[in-house]
C-alpha positions as CSV (number, residue, x, y, z in Angstrom):
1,X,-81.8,41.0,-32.3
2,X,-78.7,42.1,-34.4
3,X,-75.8,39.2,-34.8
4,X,-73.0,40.0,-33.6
5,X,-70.3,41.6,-36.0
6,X,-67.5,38.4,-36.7
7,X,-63.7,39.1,-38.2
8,X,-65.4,37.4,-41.3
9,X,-67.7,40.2,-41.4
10,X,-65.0,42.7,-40.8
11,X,-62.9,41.1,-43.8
12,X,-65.5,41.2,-45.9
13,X,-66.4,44.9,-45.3
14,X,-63.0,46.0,-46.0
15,X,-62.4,44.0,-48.7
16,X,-59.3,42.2,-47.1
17,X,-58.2,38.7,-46.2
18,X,-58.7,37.3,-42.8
19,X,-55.0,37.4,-42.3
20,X,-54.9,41.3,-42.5
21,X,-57.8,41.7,-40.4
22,X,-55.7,39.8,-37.6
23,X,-52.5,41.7,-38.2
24,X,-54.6,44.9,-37.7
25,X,-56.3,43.4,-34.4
26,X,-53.2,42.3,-32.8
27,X,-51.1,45.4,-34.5
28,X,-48.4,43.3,-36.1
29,X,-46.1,44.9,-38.8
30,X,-47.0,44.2,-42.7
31,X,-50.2,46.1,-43.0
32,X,-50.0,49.0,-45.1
33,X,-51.8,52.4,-43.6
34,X,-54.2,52.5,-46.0
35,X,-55.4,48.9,-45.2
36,X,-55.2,49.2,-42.0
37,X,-57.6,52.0,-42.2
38,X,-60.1,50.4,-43.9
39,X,-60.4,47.9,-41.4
40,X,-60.6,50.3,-38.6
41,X,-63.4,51.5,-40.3
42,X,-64.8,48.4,-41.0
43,X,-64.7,47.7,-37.0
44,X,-66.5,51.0,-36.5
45,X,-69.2,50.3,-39.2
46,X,-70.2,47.0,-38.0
47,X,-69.8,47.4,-34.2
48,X,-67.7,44.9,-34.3
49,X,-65.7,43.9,-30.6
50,X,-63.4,41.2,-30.2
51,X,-65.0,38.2,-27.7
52,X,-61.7,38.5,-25.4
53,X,-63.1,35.2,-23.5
54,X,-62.7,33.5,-27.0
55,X,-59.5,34.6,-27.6
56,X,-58.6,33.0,-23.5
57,X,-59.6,29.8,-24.8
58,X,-57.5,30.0,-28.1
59,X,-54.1,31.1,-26.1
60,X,-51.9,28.3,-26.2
61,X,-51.1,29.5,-22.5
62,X,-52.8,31.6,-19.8
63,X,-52.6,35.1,-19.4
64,X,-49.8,36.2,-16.9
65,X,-50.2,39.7,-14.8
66,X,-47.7,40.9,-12.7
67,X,-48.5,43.7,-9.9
68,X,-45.6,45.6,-8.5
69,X,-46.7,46.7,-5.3
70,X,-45.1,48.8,-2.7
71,X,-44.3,47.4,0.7
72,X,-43.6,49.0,4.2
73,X,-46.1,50.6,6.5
74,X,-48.2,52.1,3.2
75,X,-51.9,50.9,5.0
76,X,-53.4,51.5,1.9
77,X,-50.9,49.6,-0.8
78,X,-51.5,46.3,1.8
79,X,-55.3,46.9,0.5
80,X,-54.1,46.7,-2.7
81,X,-52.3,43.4,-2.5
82,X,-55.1,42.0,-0.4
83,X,-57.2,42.8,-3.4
84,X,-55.3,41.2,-6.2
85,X,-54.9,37.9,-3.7
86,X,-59.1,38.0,-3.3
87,X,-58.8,38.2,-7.1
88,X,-56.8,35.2,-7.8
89,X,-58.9,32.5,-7.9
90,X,-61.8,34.2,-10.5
91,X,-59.1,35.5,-12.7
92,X,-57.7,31.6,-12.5
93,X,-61.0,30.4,-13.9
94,X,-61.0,33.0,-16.8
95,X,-57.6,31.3,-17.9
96,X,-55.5,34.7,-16.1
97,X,-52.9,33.8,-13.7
98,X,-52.2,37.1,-11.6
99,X,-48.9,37.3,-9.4
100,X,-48.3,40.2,-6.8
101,X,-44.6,41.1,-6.2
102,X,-44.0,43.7,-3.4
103,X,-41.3,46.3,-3.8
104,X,-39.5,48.3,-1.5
105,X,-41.3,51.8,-1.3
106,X,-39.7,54.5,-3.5
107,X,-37.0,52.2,-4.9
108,X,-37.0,53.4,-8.3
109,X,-33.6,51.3,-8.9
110,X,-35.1,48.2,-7.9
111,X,-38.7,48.6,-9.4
112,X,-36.6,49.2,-12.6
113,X,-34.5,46.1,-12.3
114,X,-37.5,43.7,-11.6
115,X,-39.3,45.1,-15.0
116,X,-35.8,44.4,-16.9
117,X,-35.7,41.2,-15.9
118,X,-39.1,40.0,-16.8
119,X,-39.3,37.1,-19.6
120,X,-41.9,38.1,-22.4
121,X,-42.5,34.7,-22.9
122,X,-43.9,34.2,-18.9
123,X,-45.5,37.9,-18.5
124,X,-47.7,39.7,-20.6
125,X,-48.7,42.4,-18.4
126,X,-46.9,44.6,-15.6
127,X,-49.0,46.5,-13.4
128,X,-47.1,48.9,-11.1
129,X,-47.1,51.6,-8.5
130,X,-44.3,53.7,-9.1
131,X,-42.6,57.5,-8.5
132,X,-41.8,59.2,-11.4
133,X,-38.1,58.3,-12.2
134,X,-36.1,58.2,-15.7
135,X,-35.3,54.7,-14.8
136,X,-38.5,53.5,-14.6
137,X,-39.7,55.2,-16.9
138,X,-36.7,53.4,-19.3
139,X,-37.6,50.0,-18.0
140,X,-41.4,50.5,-18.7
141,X,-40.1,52.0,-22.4
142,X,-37.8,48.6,-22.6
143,X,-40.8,45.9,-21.3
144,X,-43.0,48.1,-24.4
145,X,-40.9,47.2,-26.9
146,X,-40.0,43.6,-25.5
147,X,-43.7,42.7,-25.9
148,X,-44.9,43.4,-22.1
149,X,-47.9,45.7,-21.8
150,X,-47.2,48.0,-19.0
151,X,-49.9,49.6,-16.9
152,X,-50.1,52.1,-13.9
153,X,-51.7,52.0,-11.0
154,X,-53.1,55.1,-8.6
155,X,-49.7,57.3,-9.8
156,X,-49.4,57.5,-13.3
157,X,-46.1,57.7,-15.9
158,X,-48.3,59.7,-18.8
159,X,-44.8,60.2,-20.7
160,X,-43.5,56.4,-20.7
161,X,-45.0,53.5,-23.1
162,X,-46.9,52.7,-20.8
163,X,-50.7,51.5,-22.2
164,X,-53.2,52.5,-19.4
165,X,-53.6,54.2,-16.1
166,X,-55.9,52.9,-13.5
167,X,-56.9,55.4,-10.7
168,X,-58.9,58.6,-9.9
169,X,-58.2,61.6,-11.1
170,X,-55.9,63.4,-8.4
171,X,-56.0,66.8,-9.1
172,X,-60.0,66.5,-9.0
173,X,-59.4,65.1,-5.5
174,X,-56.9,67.9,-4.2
175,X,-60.0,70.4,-5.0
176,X,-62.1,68.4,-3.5
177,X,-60.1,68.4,-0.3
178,X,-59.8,72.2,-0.6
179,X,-63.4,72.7,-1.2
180,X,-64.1,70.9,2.0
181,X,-61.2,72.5,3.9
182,X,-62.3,75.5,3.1
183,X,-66.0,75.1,4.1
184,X,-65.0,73.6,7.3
185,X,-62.8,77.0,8.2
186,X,-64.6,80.0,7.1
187,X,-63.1,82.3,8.8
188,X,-60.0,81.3,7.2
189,X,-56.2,80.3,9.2
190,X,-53.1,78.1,8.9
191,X,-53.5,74.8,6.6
192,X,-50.7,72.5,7.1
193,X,-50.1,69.7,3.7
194,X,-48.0,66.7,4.4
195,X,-47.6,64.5,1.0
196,X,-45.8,61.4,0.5
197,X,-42.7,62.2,-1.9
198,X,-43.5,64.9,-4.5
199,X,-42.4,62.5,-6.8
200,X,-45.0,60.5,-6.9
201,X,-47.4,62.2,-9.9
202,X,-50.5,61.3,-7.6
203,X,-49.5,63.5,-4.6
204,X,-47.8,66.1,-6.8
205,X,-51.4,66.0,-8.8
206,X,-53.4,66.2,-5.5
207,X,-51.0,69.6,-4.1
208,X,-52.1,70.9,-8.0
209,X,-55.6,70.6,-7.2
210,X,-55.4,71.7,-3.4
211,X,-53.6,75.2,-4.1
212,X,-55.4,75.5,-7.1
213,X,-59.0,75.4,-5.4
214,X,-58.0,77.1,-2.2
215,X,-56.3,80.2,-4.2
216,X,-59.3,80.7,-6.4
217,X,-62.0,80.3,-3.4
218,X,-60.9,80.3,-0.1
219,X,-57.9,82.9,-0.2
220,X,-58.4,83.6,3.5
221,X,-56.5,79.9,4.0
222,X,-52.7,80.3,4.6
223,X,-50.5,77.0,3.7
224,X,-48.1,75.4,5.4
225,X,-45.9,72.8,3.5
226,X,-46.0,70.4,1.7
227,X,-44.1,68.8,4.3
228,X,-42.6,64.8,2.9
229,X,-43.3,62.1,5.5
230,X,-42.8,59.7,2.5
231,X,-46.1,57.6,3.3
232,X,-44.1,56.5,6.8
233,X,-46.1,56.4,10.5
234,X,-42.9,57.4,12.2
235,X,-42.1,60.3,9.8
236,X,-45.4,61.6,9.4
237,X,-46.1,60.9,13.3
238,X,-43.0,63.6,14.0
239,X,-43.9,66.0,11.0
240,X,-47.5,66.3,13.0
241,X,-45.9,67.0,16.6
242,X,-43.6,69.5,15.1
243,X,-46.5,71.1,13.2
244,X,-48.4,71.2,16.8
245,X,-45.3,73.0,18.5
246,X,-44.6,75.9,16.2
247,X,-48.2,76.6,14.7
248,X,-50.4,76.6,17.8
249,X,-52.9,78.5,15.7
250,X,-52.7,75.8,12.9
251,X,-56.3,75.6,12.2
252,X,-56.6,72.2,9.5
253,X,-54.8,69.8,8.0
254,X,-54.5,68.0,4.6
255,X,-52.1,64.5,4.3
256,X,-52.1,63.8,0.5
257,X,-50.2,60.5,1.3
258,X,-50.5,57.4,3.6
259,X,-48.7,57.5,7.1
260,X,-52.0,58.2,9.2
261,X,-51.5,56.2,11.9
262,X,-48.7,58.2,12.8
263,X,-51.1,61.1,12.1
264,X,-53.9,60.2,14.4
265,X,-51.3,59.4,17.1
266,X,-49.7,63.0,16.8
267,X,-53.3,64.5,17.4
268,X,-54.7,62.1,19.8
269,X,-51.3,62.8,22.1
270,X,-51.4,66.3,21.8
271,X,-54.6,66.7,22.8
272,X,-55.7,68.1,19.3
273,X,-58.1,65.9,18.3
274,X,-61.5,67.2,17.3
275,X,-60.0,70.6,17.0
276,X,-58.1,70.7,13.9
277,X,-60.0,70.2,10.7
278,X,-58.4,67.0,9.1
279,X,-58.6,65.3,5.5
280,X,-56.7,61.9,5.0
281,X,-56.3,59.9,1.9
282,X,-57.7,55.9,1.7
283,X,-60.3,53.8,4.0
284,X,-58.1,52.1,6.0
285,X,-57.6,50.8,9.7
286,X,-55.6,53.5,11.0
287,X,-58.3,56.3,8.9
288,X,-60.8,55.0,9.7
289,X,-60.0,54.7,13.6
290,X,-59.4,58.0,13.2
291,X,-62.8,58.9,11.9
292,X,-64.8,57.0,14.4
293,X,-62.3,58.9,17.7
294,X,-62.6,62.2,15.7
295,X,-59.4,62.8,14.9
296,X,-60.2,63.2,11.3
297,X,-62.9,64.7,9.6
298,X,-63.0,63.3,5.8
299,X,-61.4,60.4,4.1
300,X,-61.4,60.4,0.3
301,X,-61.0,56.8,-1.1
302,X,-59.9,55.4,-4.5
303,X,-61.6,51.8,-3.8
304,X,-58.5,49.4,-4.2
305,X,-61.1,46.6,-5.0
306,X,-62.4,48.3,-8.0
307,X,-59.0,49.6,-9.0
308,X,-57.3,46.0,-8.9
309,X,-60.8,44.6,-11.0
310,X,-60.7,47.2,-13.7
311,X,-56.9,46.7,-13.9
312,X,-57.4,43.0,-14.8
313,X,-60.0,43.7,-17.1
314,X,-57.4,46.2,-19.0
315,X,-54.8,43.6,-18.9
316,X,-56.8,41.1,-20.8
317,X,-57.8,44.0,-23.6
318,X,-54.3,44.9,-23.9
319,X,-52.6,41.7,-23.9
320,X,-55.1,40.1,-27.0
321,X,-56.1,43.4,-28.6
322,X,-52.7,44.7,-28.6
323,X,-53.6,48.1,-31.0
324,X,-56.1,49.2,-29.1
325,X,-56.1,51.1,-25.7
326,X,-57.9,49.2,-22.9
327,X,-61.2,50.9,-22.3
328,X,-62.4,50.6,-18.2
329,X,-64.5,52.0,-16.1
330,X,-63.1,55.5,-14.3
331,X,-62.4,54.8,-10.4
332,X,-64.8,57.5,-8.6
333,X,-63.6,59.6,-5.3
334,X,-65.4,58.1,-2.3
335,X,-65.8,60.6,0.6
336,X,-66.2,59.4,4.0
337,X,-67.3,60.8,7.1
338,X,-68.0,59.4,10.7
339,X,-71.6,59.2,9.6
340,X,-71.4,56.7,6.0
341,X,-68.3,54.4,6.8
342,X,-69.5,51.3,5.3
């Protein structure tokens, strides 16, 4: 078997000092392009990867992750915290100490405050849910350059510093939601879309990819909406019931967002469950309930689990390879029916 590829090695390739080779692995300032080059391409010559579980143990202190998650009645951002908390204690034993801070939902102001006031010296990595705001995207620039990796989570900020994105790809799943609307109605009608708050890149991604698919292959669909229930039962619940009223005809429905319970309830108390074509957004009580009564037809999920793992496995990348972007694994669209819930 091959050894494996040391910084000794990788000095010696480039014909540099181990000092350089470190400033170029942890992209500190006094390397001059040229150099720096050379050891890139010493790297890619040899193979070479940094042992990150080595550079744990080295750390004079453990690795601190912050998530910034949303709170309220968002079903499926609870999932998310529950899965950083069943995280805790394996991240622990790899020397990673991960907090979770909830937010108020769409509180750009505050989510921007709580970056400012985080202390470089007790977090290396933020890891946030977030609208797309100038403020926030002025606190993520301002944790960049204090020293703070910043990383997104299921919404993404692709025109802030920040270093990763962690999610599925949204305008894949508003096709997808299209191509299965448009199956399940083919002789065409009224589709009603409800999203969360069209500032959030995810749903505004998601409406992209719906309209998009439906235009080009199922013309015969007339949309309704987007209507903003800003991921709330209550507001969602009341944006279904007045959808019931003044489109009798409505023939399917697409929520982009969260607020299904208030979703199912509008369909289950109108009487209109089982008749309207539904597709929903995240596995969670209140979707799947409504998959096992029949009040919705497909759930796509973005597995919270696998999004909180890979977004611990990017933090460590980032925070002791600091040049290089955090490679992970892409988070795949489940679908769900009655049939496969697990």
């Amino acid at each position: 078997m091959k050894r494996r590829a040391t910084v000794h090695d990788v000095a010696r390739e480039a014909g540099v000092s181990l000092a350089t080779v470190d400033r170029v692995l942890n992209g500190r300032p006094g390397v001059r392009a040229a150099t720096a080059q050379k050891v890139d391409e010493a790297i890619k010559s040899l193979g070479f990867a940094r042992d990150l579980n080595a550079s744990l143990m080295a750390r004079a202190r453990d690795l601190n992750v912050v998530f910034f998650i949303p709170d309220g009645s968002n079903e499926f951002m609870d999932s998310l915290a529950e899965a950083v908390n069943r995280r805790f204690s394996m991240a622990l034993s790899d020397r990673i100490h991960i907090e979770t801070r909830r937010i108020k939902a769409l509180d750009s102001a505050g989510l921007a405050q709580s970056l400012d006031s985080l202390d470089p010296r007790h977090c290396d990595c933020a890891v946030i849910v977030t609208s797309e705001e100038p403020e926030v995207i002025a606190a993520v620039d301002a944790a960049h350059r204090r020293g703070i990796a910043v990383m997104t989570l299921v919404s993404d900020l692709p025109h802030s510093a920040r270093r990763n994105f962690i999610g599925i790809d949204n305008v894949a799943a508003g096709r997808t939601a299209a191509s299965l609307l448009g199956r399940f109605l083919p002789n065409g009608g009224k589709v009603a879309i409800i999203a969360g708050s069209l500032h959030l890149r995810d749903h505004a991604e998601r409406l992209q990819g719906f309209e998009a698919g439906l235009a080009r292959e199922f013309p015969a669909l007339t949309i309704i909406g987007p209507l903003e229930g800003h991921d709330e039962r209550s507001e969602t619940q009341a944006i279904v019931e007045t959808l019931l009223r003044q489109h009798p005809d409505l023939a399917g429905l697409y929520n982009l967002g969260a607020g299904n319970a208030g979703l199912v309830s509008a369909l289950e108390g109108s009487g209109q469950a089982g008749r309207i074509r539904v597709i929903a957004h995240e596995l969670t009580t209140p979707t799947r309930a409504g998959l096992i009564g029949g009040a919705i037809d497909v759930v796509l999920d973005q597995n919270p689990d696998g999004e909180i793992r890979e977004a611990i496995a990017a933090a460590r990348a980032l925070a002791l390879a600091t040049d290089r972007s955090a490679v992970t694994d892409p988070i795949e669209i489940g679908i769900f029916l009655r049939d496969n819930l697990r």
